[in-house]
VOPAGU-2260 file (C-alpha; in pm, 1 decimal, decimal comma):
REM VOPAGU-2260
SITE   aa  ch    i         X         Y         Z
SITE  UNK   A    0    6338,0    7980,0   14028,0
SITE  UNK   A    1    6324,6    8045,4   13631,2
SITE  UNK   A    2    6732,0    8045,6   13541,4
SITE  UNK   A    3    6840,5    8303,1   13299,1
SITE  UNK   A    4    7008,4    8240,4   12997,3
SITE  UNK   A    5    7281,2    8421,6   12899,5
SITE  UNK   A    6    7226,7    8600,6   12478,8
SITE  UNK   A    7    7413,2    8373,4   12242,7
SITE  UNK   A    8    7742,8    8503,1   12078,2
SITE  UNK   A    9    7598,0    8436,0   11734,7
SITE  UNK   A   10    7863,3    8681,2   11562,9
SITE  UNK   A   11    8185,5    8443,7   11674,7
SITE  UNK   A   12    7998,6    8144,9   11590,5
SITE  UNK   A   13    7983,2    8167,3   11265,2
SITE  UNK   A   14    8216,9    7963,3   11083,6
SITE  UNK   A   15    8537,1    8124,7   10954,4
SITE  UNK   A   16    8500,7    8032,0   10556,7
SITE  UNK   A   17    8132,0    8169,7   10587,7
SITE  UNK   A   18    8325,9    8506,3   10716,8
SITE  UNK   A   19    8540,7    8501,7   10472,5
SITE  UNK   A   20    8288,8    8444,6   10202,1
SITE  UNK   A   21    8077,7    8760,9   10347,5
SITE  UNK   A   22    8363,6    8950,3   10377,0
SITE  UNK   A   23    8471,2    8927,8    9953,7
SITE  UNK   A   24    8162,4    9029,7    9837,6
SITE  UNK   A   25    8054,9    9346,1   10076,0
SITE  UNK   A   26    7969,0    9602,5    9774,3
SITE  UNK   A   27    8191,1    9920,6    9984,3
SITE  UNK   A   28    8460,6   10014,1   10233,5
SITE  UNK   A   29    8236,8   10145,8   10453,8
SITE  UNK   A   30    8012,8    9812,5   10455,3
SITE  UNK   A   31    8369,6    9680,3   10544,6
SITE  UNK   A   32    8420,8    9884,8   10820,0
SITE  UNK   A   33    8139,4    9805,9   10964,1
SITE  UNK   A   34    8254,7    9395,2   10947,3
SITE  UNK   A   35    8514,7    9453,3   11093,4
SITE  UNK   A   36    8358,8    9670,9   11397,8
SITE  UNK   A   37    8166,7    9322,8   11484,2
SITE  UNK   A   38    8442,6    9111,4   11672,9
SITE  UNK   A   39    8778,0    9003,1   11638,2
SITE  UNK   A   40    8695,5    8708,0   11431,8
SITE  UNK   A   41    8481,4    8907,9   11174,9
SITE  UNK   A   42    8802,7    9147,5   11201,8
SITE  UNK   A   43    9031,3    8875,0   11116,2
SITE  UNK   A   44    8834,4    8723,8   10803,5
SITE  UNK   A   45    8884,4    9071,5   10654,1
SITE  UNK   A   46    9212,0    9181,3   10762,0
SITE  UNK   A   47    9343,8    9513,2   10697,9
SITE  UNK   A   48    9641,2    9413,6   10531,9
SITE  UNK   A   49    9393,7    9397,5   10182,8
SITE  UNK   A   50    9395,1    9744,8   10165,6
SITE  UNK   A   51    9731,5    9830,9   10286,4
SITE  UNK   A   52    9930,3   10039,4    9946,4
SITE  UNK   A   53   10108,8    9822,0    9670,3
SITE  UNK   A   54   10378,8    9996,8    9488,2
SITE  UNK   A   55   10306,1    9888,6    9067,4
SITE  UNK   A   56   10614,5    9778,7    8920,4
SITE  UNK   A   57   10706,7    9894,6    8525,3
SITE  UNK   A   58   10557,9    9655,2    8259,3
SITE  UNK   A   59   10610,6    9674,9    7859,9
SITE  UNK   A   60   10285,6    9806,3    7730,6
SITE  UNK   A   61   10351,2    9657,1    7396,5
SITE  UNK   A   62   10403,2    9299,1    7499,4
SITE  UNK   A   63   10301,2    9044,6    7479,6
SITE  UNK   A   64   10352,2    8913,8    7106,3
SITE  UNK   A   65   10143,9    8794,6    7013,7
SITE  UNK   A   66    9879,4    9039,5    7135,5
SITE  UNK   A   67    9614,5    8783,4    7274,4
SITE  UNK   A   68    9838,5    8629,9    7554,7
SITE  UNK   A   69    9801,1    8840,2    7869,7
SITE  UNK   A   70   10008,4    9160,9    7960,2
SITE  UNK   A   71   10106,7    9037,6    8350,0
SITE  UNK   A   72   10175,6    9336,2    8579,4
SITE  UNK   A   73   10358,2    9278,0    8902,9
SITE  UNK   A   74   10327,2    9483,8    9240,6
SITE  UNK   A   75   10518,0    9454,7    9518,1
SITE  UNK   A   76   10327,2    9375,7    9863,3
SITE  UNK   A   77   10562,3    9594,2   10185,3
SITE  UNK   A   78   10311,5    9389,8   10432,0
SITE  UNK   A   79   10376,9    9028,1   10266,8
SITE  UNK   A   80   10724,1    9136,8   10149,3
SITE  UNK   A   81   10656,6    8977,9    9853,5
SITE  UNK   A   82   10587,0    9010,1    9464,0
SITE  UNK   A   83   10241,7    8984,1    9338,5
SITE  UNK   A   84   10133,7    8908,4    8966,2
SITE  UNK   A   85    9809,8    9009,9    8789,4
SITE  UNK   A   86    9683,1    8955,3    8431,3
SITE  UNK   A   87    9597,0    9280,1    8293,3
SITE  UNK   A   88    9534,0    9237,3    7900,2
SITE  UNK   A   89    9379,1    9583,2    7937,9
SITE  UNK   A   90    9751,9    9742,6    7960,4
SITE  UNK   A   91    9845,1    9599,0    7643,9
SITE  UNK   A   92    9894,5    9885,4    7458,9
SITE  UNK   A   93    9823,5   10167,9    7687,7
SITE  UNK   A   94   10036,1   10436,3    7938,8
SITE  UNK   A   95    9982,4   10472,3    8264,5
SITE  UNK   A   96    9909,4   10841,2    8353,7
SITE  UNK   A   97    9757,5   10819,4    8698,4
SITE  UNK   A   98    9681,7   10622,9    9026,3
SITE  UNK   A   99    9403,0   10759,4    9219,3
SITE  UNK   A  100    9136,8   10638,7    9470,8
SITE  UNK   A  101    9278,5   10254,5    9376,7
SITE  UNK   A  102    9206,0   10356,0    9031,0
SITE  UNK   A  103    9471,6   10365,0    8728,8
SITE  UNK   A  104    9413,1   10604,4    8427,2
SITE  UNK   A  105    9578,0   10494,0    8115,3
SITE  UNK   A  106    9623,3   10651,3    7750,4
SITE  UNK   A  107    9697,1   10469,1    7442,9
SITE  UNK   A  108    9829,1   10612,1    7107,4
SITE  UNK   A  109    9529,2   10730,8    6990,0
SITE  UNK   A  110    9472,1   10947,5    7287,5
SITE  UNK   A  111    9179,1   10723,1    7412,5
SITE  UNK   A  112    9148,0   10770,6    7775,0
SITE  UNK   A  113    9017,5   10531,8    8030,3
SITE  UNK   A  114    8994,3   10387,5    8399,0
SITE  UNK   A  115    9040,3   10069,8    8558,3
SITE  UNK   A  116    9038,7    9929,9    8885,9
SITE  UNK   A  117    9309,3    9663,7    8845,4
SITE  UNK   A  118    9195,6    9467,9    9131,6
SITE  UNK   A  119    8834,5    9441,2    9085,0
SITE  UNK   A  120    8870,3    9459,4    8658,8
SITE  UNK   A  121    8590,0    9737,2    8654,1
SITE  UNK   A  122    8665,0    9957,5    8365,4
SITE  UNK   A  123    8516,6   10345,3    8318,5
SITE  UNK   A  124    8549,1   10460,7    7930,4
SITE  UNK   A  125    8688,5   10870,5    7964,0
SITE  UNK   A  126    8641,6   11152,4    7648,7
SITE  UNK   A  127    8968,4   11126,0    7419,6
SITE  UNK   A  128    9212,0   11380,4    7398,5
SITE  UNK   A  129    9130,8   11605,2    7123,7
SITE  UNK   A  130    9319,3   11874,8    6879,5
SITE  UNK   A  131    9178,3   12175,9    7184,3
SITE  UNK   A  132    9377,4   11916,9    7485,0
SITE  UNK   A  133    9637,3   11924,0    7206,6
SITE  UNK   A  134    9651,4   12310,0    7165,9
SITE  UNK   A  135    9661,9   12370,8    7554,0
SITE  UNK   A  136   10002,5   12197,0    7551,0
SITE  UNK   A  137   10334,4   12393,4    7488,5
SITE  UNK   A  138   10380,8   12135,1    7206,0
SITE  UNK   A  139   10275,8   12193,2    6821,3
SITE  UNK   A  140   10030,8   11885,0    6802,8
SITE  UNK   A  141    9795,3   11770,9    6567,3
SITE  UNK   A  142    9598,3   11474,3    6413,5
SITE  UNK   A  143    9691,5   11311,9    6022,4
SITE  UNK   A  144    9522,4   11077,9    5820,7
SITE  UNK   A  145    9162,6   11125,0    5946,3
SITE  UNK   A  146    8967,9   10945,9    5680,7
SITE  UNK   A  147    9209,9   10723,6    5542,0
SITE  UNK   A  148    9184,6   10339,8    5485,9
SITE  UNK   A  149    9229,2   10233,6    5833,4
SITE  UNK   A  150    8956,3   10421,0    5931,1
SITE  UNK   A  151    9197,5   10665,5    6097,4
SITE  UNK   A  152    9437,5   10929,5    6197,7
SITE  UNK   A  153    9764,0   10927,3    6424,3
SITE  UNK   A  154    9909,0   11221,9    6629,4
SITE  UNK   A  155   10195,4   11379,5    6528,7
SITE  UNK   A  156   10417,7   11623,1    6681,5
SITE  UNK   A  157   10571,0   11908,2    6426,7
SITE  UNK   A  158   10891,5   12072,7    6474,3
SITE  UNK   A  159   10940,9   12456,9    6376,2
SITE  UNK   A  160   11189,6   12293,7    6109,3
SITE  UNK   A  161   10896,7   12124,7    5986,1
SITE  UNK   A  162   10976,9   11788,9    6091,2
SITE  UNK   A  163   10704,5   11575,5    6183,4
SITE  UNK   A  164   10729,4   11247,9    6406,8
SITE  UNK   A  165   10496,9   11060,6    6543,6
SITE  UNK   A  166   10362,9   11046,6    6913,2
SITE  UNK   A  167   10444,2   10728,7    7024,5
SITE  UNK   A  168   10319,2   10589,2    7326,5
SITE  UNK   A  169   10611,7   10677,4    7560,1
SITE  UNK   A  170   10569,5   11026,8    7413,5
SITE  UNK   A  171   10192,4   11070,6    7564,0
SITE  UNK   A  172   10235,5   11201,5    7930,7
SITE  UNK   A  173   10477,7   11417,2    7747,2
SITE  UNK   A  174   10244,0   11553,3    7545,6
SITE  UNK   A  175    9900,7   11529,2    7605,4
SITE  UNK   A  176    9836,1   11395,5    8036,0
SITE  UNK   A  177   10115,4   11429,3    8292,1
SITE  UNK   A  178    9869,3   11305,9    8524,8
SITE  UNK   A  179    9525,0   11283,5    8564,1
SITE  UNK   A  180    9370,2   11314,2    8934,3
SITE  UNK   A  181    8988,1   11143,2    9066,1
SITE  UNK   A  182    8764,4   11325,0    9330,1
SITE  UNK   A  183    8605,6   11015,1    9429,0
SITE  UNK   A  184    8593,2   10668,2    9306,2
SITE  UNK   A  185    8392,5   10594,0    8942,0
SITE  UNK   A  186    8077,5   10442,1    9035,3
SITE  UNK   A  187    7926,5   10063,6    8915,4
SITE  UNK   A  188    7756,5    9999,3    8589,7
SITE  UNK   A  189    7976,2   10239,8    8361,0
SITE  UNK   A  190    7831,3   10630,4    8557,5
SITE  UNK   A  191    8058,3   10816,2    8768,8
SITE  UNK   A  192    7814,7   10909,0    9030,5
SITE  UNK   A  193    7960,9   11252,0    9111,2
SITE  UNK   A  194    8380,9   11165,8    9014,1
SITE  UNK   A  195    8523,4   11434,0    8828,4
SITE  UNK   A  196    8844,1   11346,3    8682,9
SITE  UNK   A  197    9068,9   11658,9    8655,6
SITE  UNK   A  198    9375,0   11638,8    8456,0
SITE  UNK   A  199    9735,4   11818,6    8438,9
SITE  UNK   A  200    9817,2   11899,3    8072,7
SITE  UNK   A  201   10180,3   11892,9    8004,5
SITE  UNK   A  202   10376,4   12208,8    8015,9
SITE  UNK   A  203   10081,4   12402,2    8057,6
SITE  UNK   A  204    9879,4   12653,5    8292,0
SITE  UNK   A  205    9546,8   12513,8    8189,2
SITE  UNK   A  206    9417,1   12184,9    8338,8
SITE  UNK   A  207    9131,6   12023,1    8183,8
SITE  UNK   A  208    8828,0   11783,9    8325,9
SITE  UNK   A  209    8521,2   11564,7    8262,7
SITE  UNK   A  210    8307,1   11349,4    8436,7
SITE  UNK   A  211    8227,7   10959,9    8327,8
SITE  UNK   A  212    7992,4   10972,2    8052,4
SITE  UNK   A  213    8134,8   11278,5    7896,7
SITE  UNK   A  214    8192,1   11333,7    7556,1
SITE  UNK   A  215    8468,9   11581,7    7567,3
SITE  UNK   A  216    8729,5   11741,0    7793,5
SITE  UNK   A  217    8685,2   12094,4    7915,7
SITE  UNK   A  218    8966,5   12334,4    7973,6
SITE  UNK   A  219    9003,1   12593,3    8266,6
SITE  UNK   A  220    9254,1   12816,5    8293,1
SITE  UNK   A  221    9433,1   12795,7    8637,7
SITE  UNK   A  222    9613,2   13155,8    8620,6
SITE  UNK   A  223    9928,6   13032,0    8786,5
SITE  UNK   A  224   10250,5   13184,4    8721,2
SITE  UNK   A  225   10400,3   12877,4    8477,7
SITE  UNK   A  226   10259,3   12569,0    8437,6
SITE  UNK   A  227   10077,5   12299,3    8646,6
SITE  UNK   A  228   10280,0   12081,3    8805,6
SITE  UNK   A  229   10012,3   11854,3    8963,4
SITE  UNK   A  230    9624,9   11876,8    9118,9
SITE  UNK   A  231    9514,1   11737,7    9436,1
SITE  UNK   A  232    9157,9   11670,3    9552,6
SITE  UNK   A  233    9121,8   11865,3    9894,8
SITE  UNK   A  234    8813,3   11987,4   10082,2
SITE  UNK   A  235    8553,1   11901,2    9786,7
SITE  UNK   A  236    8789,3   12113,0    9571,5
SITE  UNK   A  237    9073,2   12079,5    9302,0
SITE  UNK   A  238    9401,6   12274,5    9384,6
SITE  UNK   A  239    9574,7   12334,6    9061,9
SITE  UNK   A  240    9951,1   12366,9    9182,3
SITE  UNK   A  241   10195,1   12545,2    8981,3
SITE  UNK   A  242   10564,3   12459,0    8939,7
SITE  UNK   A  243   10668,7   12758,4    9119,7
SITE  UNK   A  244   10452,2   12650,4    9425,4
SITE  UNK   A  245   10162,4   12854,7    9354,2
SITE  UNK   A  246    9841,9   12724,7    9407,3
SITE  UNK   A  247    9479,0   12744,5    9251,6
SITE  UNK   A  248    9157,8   12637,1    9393,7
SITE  UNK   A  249    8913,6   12488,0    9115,9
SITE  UNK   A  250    8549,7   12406,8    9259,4
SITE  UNK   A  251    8377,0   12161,3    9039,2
SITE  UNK   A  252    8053,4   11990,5    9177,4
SITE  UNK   A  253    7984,6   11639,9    9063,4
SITE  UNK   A  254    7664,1   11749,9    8878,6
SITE  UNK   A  255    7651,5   11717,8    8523,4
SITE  UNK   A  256    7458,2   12035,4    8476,6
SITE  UNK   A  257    7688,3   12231,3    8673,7
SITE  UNK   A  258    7974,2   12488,0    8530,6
SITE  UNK   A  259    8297,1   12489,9    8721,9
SITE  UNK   A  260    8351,6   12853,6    8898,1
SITE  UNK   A  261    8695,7   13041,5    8760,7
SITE  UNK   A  262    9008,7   12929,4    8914,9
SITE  UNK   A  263    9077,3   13049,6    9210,9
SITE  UNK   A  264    9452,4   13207,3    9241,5
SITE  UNK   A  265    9581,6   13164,2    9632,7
SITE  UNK   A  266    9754,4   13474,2    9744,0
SITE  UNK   A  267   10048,5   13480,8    9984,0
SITE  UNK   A  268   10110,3   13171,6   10044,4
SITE  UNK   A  269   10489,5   13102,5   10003,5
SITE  UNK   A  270   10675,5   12799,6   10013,6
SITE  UNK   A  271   10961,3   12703,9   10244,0
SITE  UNK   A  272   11247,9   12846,6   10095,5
SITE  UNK   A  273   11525,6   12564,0    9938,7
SITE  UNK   A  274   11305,1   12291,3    9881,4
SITE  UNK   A  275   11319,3   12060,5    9581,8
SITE  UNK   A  276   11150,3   11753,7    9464,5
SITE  UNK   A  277   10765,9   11846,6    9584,8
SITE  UNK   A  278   10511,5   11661,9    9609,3
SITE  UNK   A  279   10176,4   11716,9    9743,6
SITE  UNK   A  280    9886,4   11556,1    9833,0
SITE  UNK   A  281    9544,0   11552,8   10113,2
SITE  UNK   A  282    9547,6   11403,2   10445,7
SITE  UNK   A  283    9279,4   11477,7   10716,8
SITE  UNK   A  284    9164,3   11766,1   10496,0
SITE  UNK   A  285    9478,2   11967,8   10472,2
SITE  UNK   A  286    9736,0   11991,2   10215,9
SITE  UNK   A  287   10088,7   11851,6   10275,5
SITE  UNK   A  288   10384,8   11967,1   10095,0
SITE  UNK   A  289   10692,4   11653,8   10077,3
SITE  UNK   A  290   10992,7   11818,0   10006,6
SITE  UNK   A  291   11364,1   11778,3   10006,5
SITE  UNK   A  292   11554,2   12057,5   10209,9
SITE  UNK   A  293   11912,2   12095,1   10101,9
SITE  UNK   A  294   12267,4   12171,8   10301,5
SITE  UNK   A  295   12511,7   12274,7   10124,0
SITE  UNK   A  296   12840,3   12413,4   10316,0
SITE  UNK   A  297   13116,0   12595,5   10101,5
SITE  UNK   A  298   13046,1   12344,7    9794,3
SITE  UNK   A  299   13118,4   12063,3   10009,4
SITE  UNK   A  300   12989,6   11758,8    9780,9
SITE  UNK   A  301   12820,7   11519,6    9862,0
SITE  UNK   A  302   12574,0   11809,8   10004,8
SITE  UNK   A  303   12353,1   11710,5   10270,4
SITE  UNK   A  304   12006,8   11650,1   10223,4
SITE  UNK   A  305   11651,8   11550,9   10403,1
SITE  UNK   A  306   11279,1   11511,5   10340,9
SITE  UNK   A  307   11070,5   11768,4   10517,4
SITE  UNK   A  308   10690,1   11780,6   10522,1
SITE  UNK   A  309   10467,5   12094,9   10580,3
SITE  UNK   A  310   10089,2   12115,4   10580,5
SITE  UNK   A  311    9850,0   12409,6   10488,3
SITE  UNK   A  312    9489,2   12443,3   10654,5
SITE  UNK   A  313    9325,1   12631,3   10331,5
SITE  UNK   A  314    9045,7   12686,8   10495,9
SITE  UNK   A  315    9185,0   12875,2   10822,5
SITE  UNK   A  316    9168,7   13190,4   10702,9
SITE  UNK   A  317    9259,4   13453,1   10451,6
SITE  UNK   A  318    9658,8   13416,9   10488,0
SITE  UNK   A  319    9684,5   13036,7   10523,7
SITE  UNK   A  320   10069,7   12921,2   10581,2
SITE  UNK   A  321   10296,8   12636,9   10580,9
SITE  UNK   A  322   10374,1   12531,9   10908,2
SITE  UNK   A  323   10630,6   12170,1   10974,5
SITE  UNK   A  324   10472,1   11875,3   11019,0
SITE  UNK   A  325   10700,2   11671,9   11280,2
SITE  UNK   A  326   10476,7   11420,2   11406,1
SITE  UNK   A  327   10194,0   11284,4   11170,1
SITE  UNK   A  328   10085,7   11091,5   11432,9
SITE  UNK   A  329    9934,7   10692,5   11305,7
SITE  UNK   A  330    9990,4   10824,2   10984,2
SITE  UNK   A  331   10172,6   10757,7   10674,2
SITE  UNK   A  332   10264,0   10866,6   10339,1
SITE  UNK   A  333   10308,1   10720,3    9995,9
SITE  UNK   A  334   10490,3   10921,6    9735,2
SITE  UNK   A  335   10565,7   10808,1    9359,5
SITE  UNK   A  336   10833,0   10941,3    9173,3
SITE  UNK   A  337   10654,8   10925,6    8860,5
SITE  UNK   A  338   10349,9   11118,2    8973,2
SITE  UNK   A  339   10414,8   11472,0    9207,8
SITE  UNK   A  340   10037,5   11379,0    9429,5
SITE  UNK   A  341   10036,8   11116,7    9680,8
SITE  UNK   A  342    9786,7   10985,7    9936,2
SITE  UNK   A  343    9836,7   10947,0   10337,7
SITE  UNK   A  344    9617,3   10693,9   10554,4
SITE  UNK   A  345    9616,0   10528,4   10875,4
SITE  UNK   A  346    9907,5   10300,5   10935,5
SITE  UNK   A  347    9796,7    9913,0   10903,6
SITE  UNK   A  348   10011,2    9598,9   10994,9
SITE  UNK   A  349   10350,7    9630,6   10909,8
SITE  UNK   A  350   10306,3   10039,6   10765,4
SITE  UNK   A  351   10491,5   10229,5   10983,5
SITE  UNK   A  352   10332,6   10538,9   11083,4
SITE  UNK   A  353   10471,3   10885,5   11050,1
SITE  UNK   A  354   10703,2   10824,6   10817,8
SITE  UNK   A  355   10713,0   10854,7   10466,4
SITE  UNK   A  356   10730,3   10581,5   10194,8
SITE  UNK   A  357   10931,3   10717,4    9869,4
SITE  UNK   A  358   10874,4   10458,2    9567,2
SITE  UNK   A  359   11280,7   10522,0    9502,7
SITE  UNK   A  360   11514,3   10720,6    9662,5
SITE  UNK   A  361   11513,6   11069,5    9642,5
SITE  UNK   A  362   11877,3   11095,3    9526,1
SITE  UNK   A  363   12118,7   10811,4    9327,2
SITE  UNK   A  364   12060,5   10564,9    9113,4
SITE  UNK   A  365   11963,9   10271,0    9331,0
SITE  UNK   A  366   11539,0   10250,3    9230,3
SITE  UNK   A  367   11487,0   10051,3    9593,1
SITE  UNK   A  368   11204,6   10204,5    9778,6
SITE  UNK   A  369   11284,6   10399,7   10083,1
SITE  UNK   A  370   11106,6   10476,8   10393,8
SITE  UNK   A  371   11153,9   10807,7   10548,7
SITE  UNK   A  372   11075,5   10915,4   10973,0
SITE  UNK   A  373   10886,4   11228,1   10972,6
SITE  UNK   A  374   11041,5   11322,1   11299,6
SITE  UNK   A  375   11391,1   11296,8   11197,3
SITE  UNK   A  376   11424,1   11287,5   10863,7
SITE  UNK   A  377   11635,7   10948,9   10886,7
SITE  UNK   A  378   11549,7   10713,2   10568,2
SITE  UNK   A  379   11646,7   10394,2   10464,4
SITE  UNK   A  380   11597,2   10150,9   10191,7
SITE  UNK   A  381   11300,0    9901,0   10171,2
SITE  UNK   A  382   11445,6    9560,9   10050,4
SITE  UNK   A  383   11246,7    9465,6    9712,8
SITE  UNK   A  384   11453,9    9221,4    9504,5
SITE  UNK   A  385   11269,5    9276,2    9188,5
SITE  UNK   A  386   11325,8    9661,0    9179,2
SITE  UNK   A  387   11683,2    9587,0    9101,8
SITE  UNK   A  388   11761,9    9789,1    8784,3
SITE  UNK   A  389   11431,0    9904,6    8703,8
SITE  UNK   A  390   11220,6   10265,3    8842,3
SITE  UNK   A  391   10876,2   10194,6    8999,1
SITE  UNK   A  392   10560,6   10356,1    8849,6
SITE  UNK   A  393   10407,3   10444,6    9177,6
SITE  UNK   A  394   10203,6   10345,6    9485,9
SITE  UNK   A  395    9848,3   10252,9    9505,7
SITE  UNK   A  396    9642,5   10173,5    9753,4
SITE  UNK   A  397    9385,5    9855,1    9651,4
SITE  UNK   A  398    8993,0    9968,1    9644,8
SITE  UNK   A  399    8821,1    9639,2    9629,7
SITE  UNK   A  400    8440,8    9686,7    9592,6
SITE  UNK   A  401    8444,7    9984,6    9314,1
């Protein structure tokens, strides 16, 4: 009788520093998902824990001296509850002004914009501020010394007394970017492969955007009330949110040809009444609203406070509304102080899920992180040494293959 063999289990018998070696150079998540769907030792050669979010401690963007030693940024791991150090020469000199899709956006003092993936070193060159991104600012901004020696100008900011003082690199997100927002992640070889980067002016209702390979920012006008607070990348679209809670849709296709549609104005959608410290951002294709509700009883102080969350299916309807979010289910949220958009994502080894993870607490002056339950509002600190004394810049969540 012929016997029958039984299929060999190639998958688990490879060996685990070939997995490993697979596993660093896949070229996209989704290549890694589909790793880790093999087995549990493919699974464990690319553990999740890579990808789980690392909150970027503050640097000095004008050390080191002398210039051609590296600038070393730290970021603090909550699964290996530990500090991790990177060389990044290409923050010498530059502001951070937004983390988004693993991606951070800097500025330096000439206005230059660009992106880099700190963890992969890719770099994506953006268009430069400009004297219109100047004019769309509440500020009275303009460039000097074009033409002069050095080849040349500076920005300067001029005061109705007719002062004039330079904008200095601390000055920028003041001035020019409060925070600048990606609808995807830049693609290889310098293109952008459909990202749009859309970014809130400061103190102003316009918002302004390009794509990689752009020469030049262009302006729309988002018709809220005041001025944008923040942007967050929701259902293929932009929503432009005002400080007063108003919100804006902005459809801009990735297509270099193509001409964003006007700004979109929301109506009726009002936010939950005594709320402070908002911050938004997109999870499972809704927007969520992270707020702080406040109790207050006959000036008692110290008034009692919480962090709420509320979501918002745009797309329901005609009259969308907030409605509490008690349960987010395997989720979780990171929220920076610096920054008012987040990101949410499937809990991963040692994330708790539902809750919220603050990059400082939401009131005092202790800058320890602090983890928030969804359900009952209940926070406490997240033990991180090397916070003591000093304010996070924000969370961000590692993209490895981009």
């Amino acid at each position: 009788m012929a016997c029958v063999r039984s299929p060999l289990d190639w998958s688990s018998g490879l060996p685990r520093e070939l997995l490993e070696i697979i596993a660093k150079k896949l070229p996209s998540g989704h290549d890694a998902a589909s790793f880790r769907s093999v087995c549990s030792p493919w699974r464990a050669a690319l553990p999740f824990a890579r990808f789980a979010p690392l909150l970027m401690l503050p640097f000095d963007p004008t050390s080191p001296s002398p210039p051609e030693e590296k600038t070393v940024v730290s970021f603090y791991s909550l699964v290996e509850e530990k500090t991790v150090s990177l060389p990044l020469p290409e923050l010498h000199g530059k502001v951070v002004v937004g983390a988004s899709r693993g991606w951070l956006a800097l500025v330096d003092e000439a206005a230059a914009v660009s992106l880099l993936n700190p963890f992969t070193g890719s770099r994506v060159a953006l268009p430069p501020a400009d004297q219109r991104v100047a004019a769309a600012s509440s500020r009275s901004v303009e460039m000097v010394g074009v033409g002069n020696d050095d080849g040349g100008g500076r920005w300067v900011l001029r005061c109705s007394s007719g002062d004039v003082s330079p904008v200095t690199l601390d000055k920028m997100r003041e001035v020019f970017f409060s925070e600048i927002v990606l609808s995807t992640t830049p693609g290889g070889g310098g293109g952008g492969d459909g990202c749009v980067a859309m970014a809130v002016l400061a103190d102003s209702s316009v918002v302004a955007f390009c794509r990689p390979g752009d020469t030049a920012w262009t302006l729309i006008e988002t018709n809220v009330e005041c001025c944008v607070s923040t942007v967050v990348h929701c259902h293929g679209s932009f929503l432009a949110i005002g400080c007063l809670g108003e919100v804006s849709i902005i459809n801009i296709a990735g297509d270099d040809d193509a001409m964003p549609s006007p700004a979109r104005p929301v109506s009726s959608l009002p936010e939950p009444a005594q709320m402070c410290h908002r911050s938004y951002l997109e999870v499972n294709g809704q927007l969520h609203l992270v707020g702080v509700a406040i109790r207050a009883f006959h000036g008692e102080w110290p008034f009692g406070h919480h962090a709420v969350v509320y979501k918002c299916d745009l797309a329901a309807g005609e009259t969308p509304v907030w409605s509490m979010v008690t349960d987010a289910g395997d989720m979780a949220m990171f929220m920076s102080k610096n920054f008012n958009s987040g990101f949410g994502g499937a809990s991963v080894s040692k994330i708790k899920s539902n809750c919220i993870y603050l990059s400082e607490p939401i009131y005092g002056s202790d800058h320890s992180p602090e983890l928030v339950d969804i359900s009952t509002g209940m926070s406490e600190k997240i033990a991180c040494p090397t916070m003591e004394g000093s304010e996070a810049l924000c969370w961000i969540r590692p993209n490895l293959w981009t």
